[in-house]
DOFIRO-109628 format. One record per residue (C-alpha): residue number from 1; z, y, x. Coordinates in pm, 1 decimal. Each point is the difference from the previous one (the first is absolute). Layout:
N
REC i Z Y X
REC NUM Z Y X
...
***
This chain:
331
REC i Z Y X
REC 1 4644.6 27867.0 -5498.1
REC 2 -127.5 250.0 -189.3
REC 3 -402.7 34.1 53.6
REC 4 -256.2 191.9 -124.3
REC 5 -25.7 332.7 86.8
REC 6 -169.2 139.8 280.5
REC 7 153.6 396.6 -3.4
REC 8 407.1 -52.9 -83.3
REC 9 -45.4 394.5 -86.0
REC 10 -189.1 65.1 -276.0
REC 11 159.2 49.5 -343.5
REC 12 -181.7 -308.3 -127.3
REC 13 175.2 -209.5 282.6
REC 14 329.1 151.0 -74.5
REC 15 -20.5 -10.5 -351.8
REC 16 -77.9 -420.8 65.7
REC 17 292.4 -40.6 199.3
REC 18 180.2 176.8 -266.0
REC 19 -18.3 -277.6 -233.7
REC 20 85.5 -247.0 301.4
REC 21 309.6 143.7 26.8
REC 22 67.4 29.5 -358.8
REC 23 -26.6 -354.1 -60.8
REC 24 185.5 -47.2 305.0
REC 25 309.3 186.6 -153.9
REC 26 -4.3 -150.7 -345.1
REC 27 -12.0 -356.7 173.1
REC 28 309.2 59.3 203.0
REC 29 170.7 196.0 -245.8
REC 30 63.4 -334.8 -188.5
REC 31 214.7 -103.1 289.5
REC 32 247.4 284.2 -24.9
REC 33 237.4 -217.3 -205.6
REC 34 72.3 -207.3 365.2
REC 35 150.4 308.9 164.3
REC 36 301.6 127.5 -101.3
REC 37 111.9 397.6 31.6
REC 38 211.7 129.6 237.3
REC 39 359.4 -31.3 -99.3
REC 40 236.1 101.3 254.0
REC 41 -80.8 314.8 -57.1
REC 42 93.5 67.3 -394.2
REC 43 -235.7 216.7 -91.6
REC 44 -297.0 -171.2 149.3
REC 45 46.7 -217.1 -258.4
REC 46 -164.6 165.1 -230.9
REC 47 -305.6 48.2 125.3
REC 48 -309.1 -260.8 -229.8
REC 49 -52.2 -323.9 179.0
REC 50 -345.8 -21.1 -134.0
REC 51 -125.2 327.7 154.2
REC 52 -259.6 -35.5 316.0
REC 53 -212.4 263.8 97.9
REC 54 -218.6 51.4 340.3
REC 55 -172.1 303.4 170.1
REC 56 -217.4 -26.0 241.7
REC 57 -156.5 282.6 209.9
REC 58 -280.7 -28.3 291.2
REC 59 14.4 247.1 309.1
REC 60 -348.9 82.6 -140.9
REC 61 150.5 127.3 -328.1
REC 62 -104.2 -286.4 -248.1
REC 63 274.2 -67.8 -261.2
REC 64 96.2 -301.1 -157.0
REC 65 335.4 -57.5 -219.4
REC 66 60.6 -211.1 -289.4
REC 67 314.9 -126.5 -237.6
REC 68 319.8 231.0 -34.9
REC 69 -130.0 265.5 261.0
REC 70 213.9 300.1 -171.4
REC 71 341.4 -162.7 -35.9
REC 72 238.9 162.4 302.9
REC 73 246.1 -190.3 196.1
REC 74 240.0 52.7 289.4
REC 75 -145.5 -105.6 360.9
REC 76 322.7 -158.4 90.9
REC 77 -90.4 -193.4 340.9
REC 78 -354.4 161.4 28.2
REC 79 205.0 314.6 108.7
REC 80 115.5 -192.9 309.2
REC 81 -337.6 36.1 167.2
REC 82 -5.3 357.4 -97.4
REC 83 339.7 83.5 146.1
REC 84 -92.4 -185.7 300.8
REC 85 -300.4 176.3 119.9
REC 86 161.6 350.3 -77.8
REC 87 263.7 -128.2 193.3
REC 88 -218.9 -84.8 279.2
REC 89 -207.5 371.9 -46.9
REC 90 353.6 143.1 33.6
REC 91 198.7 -164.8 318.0
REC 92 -351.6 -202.3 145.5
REC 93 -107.8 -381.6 12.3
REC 94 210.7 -81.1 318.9
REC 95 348.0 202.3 -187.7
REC 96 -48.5 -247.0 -280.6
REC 97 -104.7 -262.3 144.5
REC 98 343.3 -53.5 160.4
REC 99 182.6 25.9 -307.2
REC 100 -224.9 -248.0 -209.3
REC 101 -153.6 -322.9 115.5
REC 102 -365.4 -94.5 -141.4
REC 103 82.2 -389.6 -44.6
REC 104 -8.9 -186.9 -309.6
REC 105 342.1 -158.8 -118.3
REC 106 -119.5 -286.9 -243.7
REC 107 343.9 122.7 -168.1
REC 108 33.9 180.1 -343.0
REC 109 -95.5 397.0 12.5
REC 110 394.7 36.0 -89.1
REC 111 127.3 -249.0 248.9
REC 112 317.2 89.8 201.4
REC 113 81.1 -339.3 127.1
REC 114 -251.9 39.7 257.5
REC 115 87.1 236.3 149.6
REC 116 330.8 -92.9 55.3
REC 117 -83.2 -313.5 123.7
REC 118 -255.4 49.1 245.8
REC 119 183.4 298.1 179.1
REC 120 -337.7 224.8 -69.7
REC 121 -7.3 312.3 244.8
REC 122 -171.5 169.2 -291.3
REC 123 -156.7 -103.2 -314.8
REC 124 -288.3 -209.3 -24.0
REC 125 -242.8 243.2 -183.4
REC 126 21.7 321.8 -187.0
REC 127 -136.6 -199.3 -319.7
REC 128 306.4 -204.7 -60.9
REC 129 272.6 186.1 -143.3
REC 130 242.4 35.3 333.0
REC 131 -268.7 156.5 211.2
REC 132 -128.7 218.2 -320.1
REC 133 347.2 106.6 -21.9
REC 134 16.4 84.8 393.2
REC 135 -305.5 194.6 -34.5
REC 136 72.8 199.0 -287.2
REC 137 337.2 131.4 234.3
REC 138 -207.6 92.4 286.1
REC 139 -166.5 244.0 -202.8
REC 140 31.5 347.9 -12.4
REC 141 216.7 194.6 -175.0
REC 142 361.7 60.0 -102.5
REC 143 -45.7 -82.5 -378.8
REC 144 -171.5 -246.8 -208.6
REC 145 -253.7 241.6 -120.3
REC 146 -57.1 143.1 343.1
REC 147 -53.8 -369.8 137.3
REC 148 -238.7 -81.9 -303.2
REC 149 -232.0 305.8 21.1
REC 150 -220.3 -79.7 292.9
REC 151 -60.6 -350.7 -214.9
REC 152 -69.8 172.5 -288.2
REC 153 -218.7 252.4 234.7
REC 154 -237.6 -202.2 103.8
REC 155 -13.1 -232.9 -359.1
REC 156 -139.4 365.3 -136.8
REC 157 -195.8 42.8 321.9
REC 158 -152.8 -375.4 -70.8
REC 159 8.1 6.9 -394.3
REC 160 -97.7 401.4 -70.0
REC 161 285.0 48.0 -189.1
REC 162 401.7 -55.1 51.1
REC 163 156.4 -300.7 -157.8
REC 164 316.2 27.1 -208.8
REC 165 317.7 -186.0 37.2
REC 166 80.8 -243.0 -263.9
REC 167 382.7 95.9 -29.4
REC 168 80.9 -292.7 -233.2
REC 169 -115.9 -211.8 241.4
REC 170 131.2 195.8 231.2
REC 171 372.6 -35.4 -119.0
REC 172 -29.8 -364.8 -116.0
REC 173 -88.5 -141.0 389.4
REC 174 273.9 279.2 102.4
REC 175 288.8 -175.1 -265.0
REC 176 -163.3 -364.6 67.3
REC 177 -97.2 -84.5 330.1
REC 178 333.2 -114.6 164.3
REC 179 -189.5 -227.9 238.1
REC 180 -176.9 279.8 114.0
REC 181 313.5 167.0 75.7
REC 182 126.1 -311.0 183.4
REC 183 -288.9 0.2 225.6
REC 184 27.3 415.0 76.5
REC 185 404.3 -68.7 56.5
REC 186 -71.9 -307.6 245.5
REC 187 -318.5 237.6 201.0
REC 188 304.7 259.8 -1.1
REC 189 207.4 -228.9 173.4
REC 190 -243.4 -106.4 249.1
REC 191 -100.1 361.5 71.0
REC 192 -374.6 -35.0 -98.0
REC 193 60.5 333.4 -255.8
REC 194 -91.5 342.7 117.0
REC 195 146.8 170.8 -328.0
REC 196 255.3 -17.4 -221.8
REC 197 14.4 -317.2 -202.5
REC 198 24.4 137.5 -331.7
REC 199 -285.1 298.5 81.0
REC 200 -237.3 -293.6 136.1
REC 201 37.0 -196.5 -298.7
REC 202 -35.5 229.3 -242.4
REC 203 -318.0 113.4 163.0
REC 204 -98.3 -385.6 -8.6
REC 205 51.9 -18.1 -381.9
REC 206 -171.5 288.7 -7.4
REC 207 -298.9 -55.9 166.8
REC 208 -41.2 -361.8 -200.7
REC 209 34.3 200.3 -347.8
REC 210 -297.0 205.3 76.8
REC 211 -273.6 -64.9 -279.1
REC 212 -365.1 -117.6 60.2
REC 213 -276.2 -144.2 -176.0
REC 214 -250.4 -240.3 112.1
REC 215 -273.1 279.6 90.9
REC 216 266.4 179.5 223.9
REC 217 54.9 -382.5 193.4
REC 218 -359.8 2.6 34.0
REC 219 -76.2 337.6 189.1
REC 220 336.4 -74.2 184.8
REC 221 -184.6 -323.0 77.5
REC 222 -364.3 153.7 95.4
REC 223 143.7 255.9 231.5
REC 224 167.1 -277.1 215.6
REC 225 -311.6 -193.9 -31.6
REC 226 -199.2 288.2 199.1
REC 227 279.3 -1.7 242.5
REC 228 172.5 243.7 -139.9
REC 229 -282.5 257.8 -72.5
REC 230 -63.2 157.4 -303.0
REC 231 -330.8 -181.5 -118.2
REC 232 -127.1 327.0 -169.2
REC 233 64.6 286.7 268.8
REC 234 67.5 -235.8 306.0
REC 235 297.8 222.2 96.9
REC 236 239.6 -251.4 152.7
REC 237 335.0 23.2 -263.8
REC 238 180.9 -305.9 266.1
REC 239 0.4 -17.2 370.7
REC 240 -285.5 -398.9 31.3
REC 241 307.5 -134.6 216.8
REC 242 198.5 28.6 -264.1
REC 243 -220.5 -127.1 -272.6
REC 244 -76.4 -306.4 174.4
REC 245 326.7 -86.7 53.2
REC 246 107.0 92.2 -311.9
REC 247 -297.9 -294.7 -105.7
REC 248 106.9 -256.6 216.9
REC 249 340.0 15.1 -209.7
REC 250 -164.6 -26.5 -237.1
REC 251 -179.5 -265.5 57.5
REC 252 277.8 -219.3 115.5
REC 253 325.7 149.5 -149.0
REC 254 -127.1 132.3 -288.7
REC 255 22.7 -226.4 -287.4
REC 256 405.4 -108.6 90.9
REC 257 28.3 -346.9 58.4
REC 258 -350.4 -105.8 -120.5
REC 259 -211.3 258.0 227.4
REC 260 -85.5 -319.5 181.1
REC 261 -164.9 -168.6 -263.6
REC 262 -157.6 322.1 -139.4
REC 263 -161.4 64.6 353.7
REC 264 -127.0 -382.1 -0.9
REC 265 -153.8 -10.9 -352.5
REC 266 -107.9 410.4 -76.3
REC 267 -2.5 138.7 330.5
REC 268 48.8 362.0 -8.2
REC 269 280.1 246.8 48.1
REC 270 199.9 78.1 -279.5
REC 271 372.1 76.7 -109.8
REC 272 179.7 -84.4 -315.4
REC 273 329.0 132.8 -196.4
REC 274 196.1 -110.5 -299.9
REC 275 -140.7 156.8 -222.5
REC 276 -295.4 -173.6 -21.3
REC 277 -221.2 230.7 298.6
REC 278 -233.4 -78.7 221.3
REC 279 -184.5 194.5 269.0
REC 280 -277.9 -150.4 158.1
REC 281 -312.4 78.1 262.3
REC 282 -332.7 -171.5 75.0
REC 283 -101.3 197.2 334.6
REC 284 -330.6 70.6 84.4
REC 285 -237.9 -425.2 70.7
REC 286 -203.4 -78.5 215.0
REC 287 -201.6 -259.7 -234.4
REC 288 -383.4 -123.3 4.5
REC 289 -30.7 38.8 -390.9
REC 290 38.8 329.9 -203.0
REC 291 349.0 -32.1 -173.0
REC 292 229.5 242.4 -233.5
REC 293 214.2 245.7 188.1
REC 294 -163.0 -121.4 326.6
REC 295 135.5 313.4 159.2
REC 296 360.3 -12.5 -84.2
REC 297 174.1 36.7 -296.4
REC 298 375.0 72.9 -166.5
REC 299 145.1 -227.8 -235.7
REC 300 264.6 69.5 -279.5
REC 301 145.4 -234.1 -236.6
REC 302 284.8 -29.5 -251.0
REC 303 164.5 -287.3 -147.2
REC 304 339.7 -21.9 -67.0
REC 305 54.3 -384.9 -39.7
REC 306 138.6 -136.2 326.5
REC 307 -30.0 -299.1 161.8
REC 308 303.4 -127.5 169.4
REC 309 -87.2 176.2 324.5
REC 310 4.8 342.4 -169.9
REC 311 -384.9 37.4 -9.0
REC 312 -196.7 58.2 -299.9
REC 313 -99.7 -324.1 -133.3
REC 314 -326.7 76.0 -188.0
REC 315 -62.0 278.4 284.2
REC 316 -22.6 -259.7 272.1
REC 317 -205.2 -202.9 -168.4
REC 318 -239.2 242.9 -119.0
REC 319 9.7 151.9 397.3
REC 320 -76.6 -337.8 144.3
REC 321 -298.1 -49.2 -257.5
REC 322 -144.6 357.2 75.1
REC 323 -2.9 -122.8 353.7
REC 324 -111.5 -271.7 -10.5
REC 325 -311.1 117.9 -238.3
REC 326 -66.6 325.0 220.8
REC 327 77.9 -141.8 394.6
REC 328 262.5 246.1 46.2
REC 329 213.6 -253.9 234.8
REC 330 4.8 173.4 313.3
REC 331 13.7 -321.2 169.3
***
């Protein structure tokens, strides 16, 4: 654990744990080459293996962010907890909550078998792809764009400014992902849609192509942190119900078919994409010693080398080391 500071708030303090987590990054950086990039979606594929970059951000303001901080990527999956909670700030908790389940599947994000199988009433979660996909129709809005502006609303709310779209993202998932079109034709079939297929999907592809860094993950992060409060003005940006649940997925659906082992070995709440994203939260501890970020903080990172799960490889690692260092387990 890090030790030695009494006041985690003073520049000299910051500036120490600075160079913790510079070192930090370099060391994991060397372990890019075990991940691979995303390929099912072509042009993922071009994104550098070796890049890893982190932000973090404290609900007291304190800053810390190290490695490839500046290099954008698409959210991909990260945009499933966004979609959800507008979702749930549009039609209510108890509306949603009978079109998407909140277990875990233990199944691949882009699994169809199980749901076929087990007969599901309704997806599992809104963090696999089937109950993303169910989400994204029950909100509002005859077009794609019309569906996709109260997401991108409250990003700008969250972020101070309004993310773009990455179109050739955008229109490589849209040409590429036929086993996302397999799942929306099978949740057609079984009536779980509330829009028309092609109008949800395209707002799906959409909403995975908009383009982040690893600051914007981190404010995303802190404001969920502080239970969905703005840390700065305290105005409340999303309904605390619907944070907390929105954490609990997190914390147990979050990280596709490893969330278990992410929850057992780093502890906090956190959601992944493809492209090499992570969002993660520390919320405010309740600990006998004086730690970093003891009141909550937001967590970005990027790095696009996967392991076979779909999770950053070098990300996880570095995650579960920052943890482990700081006592941000929740547990």
């Amino acid at each position: 654990m890090v030790q030695g500071a009494a006041n985690w708030n003073t520049e000299q303090t910051q500036e120490w744990l600075q160079n913790y987590v510079d070192d930090w990054v370099s060391f994991y950086r060397k372990q890019t080459d075990e991940g691979e990039v995303a390929s099912y979606i072509p042009i993922l594929q071009e994104a550098n293996p070796d890049h890893l970059g982190i932000s973090i951000i404290g609900k007291d303001g304190m800053k810390v962010r190290s490695g490839d901080t500046e290099i954008p990527f698409t959210i991909q999956s990260i945009s499933k907890v966004l979609s959800f909670i507008v979702a749930c700030m549009e039609k209510g908790l108890a509306y949603m909550l009978d079109r998407v389940d909140v277990e875990p599947t233990g199944e691949a994000f882009n699994s169809i078998m199980h749901l076929e199988m087990r007969k599901v009433q309704k997806p599992f979660n809104p963090l696999i792809n089937a109950g993303a996909i169910t989400v994204t129709s029950t909100l509002e809005g005859n077009t794609s764009d019309e569906k996709l502006k109260p997401i991108l609303d409250l990003m700008e709310t969250i972020l101070g400014y309004r993310p773009a779209l990455n179109v050739e993202v955008y229109e490589s998932e849209r040409d590429s992902s036929m086993r996302n079109r397999a799942i929306g034709y099978y949740l057609l079939e079984t009536g779980f849609l509330e829009s028309d297929l092609n109008i949800t999907l395209e707002t799906y592809f959409k909403q995975c192509s908009i383009e982040v860094t690893v600051d914007d993950l981190a404010k995303i992060g802190v404001v969920l942190a502080n239970d969905g409060e703005d840390p700065k003005t305290g105005e409340e940006l999303i309904p605390r119900k619907i944070t907390r649940l929105a954490k609990a997925l997190m914390l147990t659906c979050g990280m596709y078919d490893a969330s278990g082992k992410f929850a057992a070995y780093v502890g906090i709440p956190a959601k992944s994409g493809v492209s090499g994203g992570i969002v993660a939260l520390a919320p405010p501890r309740v600990r006998d010693e004086d730690l970093p970020f003891i009141n909550g903080c937001g967590i970005g990172v990027y790095g696009p080398a996967l392991d076979d799960k779909g999770n950053s490889y070098a990300g996880i690692k570095l995650l579960r080391h920052i943890a482990k260092q700081w006592d941000l387990s929740i547990f």
